[in-house]
N, C-alpha and C positions, 0 to 999 in steps of 0.2 A: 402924231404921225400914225398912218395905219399901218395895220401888220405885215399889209401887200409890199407897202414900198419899202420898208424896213426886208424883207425878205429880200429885196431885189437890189438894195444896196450892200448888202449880206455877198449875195451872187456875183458884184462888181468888183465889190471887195478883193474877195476869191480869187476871178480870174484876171485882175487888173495885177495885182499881188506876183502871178503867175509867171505873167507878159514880161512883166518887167524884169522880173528876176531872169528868165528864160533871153532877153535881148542881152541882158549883160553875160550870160555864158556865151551866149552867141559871138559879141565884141571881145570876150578873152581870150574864146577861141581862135578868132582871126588872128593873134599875133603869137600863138603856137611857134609858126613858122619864123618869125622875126628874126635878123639876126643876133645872135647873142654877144652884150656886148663886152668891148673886148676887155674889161675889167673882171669879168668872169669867164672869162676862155680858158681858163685852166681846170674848173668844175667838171667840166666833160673830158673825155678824149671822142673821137667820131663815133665808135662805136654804144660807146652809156648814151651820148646825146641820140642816137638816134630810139634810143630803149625807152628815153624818158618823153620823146614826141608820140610815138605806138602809144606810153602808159597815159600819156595827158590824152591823150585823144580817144582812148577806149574809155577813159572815167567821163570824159565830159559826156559820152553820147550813151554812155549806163547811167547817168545823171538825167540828163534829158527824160529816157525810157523810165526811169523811176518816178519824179517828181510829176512828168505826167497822170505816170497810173495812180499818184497819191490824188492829184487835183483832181481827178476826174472820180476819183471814188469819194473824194468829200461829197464832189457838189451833186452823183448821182442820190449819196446819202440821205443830201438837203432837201433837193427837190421833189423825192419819193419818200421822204415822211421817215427819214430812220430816227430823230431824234422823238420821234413821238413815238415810234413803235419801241423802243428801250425806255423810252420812261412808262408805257404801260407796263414791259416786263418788270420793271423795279416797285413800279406800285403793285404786283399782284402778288409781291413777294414780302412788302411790307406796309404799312401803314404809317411808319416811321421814318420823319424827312432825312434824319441821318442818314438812318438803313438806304434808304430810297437813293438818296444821292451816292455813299460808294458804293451800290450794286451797278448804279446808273454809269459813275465812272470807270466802274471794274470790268465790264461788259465794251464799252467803249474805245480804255485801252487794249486791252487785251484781244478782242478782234482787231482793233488796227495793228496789232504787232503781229499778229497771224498770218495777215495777208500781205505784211509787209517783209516776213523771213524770208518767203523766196528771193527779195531781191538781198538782203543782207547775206543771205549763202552764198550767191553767185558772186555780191564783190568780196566777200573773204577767202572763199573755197575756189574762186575760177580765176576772178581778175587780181586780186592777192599775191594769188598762189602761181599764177603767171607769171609774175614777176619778178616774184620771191622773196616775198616780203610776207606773206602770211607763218604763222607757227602755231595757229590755232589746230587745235585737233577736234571733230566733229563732238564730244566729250565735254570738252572745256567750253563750247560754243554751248552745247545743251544747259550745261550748269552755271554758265553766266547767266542764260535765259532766265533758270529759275530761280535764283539769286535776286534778278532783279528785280522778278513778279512780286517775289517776297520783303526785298525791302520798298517796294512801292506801294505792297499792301499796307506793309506798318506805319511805314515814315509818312508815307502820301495819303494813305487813308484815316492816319490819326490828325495829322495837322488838319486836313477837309474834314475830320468830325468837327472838331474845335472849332473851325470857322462855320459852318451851319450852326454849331449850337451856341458861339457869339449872336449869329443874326438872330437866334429863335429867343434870346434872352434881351439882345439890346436894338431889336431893327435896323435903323439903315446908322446908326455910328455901332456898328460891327466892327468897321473900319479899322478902328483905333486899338481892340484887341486884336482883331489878325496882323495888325502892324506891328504890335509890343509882342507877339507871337512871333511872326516868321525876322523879326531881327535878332530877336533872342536864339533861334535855330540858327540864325544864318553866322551868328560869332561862335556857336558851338562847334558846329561843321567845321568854321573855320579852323578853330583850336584843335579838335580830335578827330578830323578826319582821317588822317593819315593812320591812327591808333585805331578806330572802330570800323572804317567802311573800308580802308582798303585792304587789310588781311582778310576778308574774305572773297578777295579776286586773286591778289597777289601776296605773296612771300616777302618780307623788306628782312635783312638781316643789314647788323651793324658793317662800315667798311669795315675791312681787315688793316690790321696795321702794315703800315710799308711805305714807300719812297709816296706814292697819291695821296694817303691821310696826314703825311709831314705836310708835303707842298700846299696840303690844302688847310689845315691847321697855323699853320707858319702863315699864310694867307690874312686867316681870318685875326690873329694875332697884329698884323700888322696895322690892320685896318679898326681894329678897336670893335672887331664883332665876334661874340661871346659863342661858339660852337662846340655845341657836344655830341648832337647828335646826326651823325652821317650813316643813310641810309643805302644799301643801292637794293632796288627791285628787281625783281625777275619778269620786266618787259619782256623777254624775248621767249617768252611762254604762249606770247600772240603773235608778237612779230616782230621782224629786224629792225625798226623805225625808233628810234632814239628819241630821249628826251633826260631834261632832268625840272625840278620845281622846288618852289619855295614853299613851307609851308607853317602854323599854327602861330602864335605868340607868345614870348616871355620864357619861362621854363620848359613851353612846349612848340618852340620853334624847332623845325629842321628841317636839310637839304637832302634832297632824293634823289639817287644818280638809278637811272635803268642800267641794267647791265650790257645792253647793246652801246647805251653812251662808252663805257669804259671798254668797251672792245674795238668801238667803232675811230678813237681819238686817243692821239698821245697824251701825256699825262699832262705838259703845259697848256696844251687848249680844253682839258675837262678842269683845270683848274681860272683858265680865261670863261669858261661856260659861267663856271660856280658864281665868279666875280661879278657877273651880272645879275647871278639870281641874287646875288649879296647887296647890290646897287637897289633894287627893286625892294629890300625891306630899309638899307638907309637913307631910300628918299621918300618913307611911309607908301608907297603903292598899294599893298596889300590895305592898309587902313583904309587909304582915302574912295579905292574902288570898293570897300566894301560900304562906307557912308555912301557911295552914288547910290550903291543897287539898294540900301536900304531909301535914301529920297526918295529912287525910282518908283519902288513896290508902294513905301507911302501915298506915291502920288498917284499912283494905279488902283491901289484900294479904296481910295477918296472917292475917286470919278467911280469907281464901279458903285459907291454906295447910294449916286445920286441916280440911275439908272436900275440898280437890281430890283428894286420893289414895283419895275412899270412889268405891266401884264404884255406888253407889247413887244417884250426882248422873246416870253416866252412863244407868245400867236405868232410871232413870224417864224419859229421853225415847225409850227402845227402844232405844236403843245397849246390847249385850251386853260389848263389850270397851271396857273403862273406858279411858280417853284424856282428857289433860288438855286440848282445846278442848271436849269436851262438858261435861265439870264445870265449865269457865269457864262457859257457854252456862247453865247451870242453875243457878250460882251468882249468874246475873247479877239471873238473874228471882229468888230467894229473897232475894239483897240487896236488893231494891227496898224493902220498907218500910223499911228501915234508910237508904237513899239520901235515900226520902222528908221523911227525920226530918235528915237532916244539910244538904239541900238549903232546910228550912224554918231551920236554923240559918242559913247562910249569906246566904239571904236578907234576914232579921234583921238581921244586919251588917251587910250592901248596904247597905240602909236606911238604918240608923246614920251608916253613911259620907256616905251623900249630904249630908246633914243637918249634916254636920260639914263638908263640904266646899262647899255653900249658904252655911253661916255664915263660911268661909275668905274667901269670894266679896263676900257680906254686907259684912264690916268691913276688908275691904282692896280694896274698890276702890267698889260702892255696889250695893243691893239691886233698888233699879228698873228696872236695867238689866238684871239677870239675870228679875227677873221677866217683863218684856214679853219676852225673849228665847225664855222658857217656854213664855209662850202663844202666841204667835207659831209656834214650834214645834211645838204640840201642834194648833192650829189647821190649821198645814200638810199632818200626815198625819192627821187625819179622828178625832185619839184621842177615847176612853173619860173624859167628863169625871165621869161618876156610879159610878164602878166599887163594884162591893161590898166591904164590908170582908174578909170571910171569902177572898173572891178576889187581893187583896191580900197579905194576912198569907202569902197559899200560892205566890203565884205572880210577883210583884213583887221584883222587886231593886231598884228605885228607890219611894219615896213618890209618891203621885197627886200629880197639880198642886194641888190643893188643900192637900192638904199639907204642899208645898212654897211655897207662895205662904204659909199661914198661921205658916208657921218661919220664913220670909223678911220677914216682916211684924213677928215680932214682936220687941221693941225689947230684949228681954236678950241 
């Protein structure tokens, strides 16, 4: 194939990618308006509902205005030579394909995150804070910033050594050590993320003892799962939006409650919450999605090894001298429909999962309480009670509240 059509497929990619994503905001947005039904007519009173039509309707069209100016600075990128003109900067700066490639990716991200903060201020600091749901303070916003440059420089710029200096040592089965690499990372994260990466954004201190850690203990007692350690975090350091998660394995499992959960929910629906995160590790979830993602990355590594060594990933973005970050960079954008298609699988699963893990929740502890827990929830951050199906099926890892309220409802 030559490098002309390879560029132009690149381009299709791109904007076809675009289109489509852009028609299905388009279709969710039409049922904004819907009405709501009446299995959730309690979620609102007139007044929130009309708060949460304003909030869905300003995100979608600061959605719109964003992902535009992102697509159209790719492909002015493309088609005016930016990937060639940063791979001169990184060659002039070393001669070393390491060096070369994280200067080349450092350069990369970090100007796209540059010119992508002005819209990140406006949805936290205007449309957030509109609503009132932001708790970032311009401070914490700065130093998340540099938090993240820096564990992206370490984490992301060591793992990318390692896999260039796989390829420079074993050519195209590279493959098989960034494979045995990034699932070796990927079970470590899993186990000690909660202990190494997230005490540098947020505070977790142990629950405090009292009537929440009996019901929740007495809980896990019942059910024959082993809990020691109960966390809650200081979510509302950014904003009022609630969550709670599962997290690590074995000695180093445990449950995370935000502190806006436990302000936000009486104690039997943050103990209906828990029972689902409880559902999701006794029906191995955490395990078996982490086998997917590691199949998935195997199977992306593979195909990238049968492609990275053609000179032709790198001449279609105007780089002359073939180098494996530019072949990554243009294998990224030609894996995307195949992304597409594994990401729509995944989702699928999600789904699945929740549903299984609803019904963990359902019949080991009681349904009512998970449900007002839901609305309750959903009512808090402003969501989408009418969402489209088609927008669903593509973009959802969890089922709508409806959904969920109708699974949760019924009696098999």
């Amino acid at each position: 194939m030559k490098p002309e059509t390879l560029f132009y497929i690149i381009i299709a990619i791109i904007a076809i990618d675009f289109i489509i994503d852009k028609i299905l905001d388009a279709l969710n947005a039409k049922h904004f308006n819907d009405p709501v039904p009446s299995e959730l007519e309690d979620v609102y009173d007139n007044e929130e509902y009309e708060k949460s039509q304003r909030y869905k309707k300003e995100r979608y069209k600061f959605g719109l205005v964003s992902s535009t100016f992102s697509v159209l600075l790719t492909l002015v990128f493309i088609i005016f030579g930016g990937f060639a003109w940063v791979d001169e900067i990184a060659r002039s700066i070393s001669d070393n394909e390491i060096v070369i490639s994280l200067v080349f990716f450092g350069i990369i991200m970090l100007g796209s995150d540059l010119l992508m903060t002005p819209f990140s201020l406006y949805s936290t600091f205007v449309i957030e804070e509109k609503y009132g749901f932001n708790k970032t303070t311009k401070k914490t916003f700065i130093l998340d910033k540099l938090k993240s440059f820096a564990m992206m420089a370490v984490i992301g710029g060591g793992i990318l050594s390692l896999i260039v200096w796989f390829y420079q040592i074993s050519g195209d089965d590279f493959w098989w050590y960034a494979w045995i690499l990034v699932a070796v990372f990927s079970v470590f994260m899993n186990m000690f993320y909660a202990k190494l990466i997230v005490p540098l954004f947020n505070k977790q201190t142990p629950l405090e003892e009292g009537s929440l850690r009996t019901k929740i203990e007495e809980y896990a007692r019942n059910v024959g799962f082993k809990l020691d350690n109960i966390f809650v975090i200081d979510g509302s350091k950014r904003s009022t939006k609630a969550n709670a998660y599962f997290s690590g394995f074995g000695k180093e499992k445990r449950i995370t409650l935000y502190d806006t959960l436990i302000n936000d929910l009486e104690e039997e629906e943050i103990v209906a919450v828990l029972a689902h995160e409880v559902g999701h590790y006794k029906k191995n979830h955490i395990i078996i999605n982490l086998f997917a993602s590691m199949v998935v990355t195997g199977f992306t590594l593979w195909l990238l090894s049968l492609f990275i060594s053609s000179p032709v990933l790198s001449q279609a973005l105007g780089v002359e001298q073939p180098s494996f970050h530019i072949g990554l960079v243009a294998f990224g954008i030609l894996y995307s429909p195949i992304s597409e298609i594994t990401d729509l699988l995944m989702n699928f699963i999600s789904r699945k999962f929740e549903y299984q893990a609803d019904n963990y929740a359902k019949f080991t502890y009681n349904a009512e309480s998970l449900i007002s827990s839901l609305k309750k929830l959903s009512r808090n951050t402003l969501s989408n009670l009418t969402p489209h199906k088609a927008y669903i099926f593509v973009h959802y890892s969890h089922p709508s509240l409806l959904q969920r309220y109708r699974n949760l409802k019924c009696r098999a």
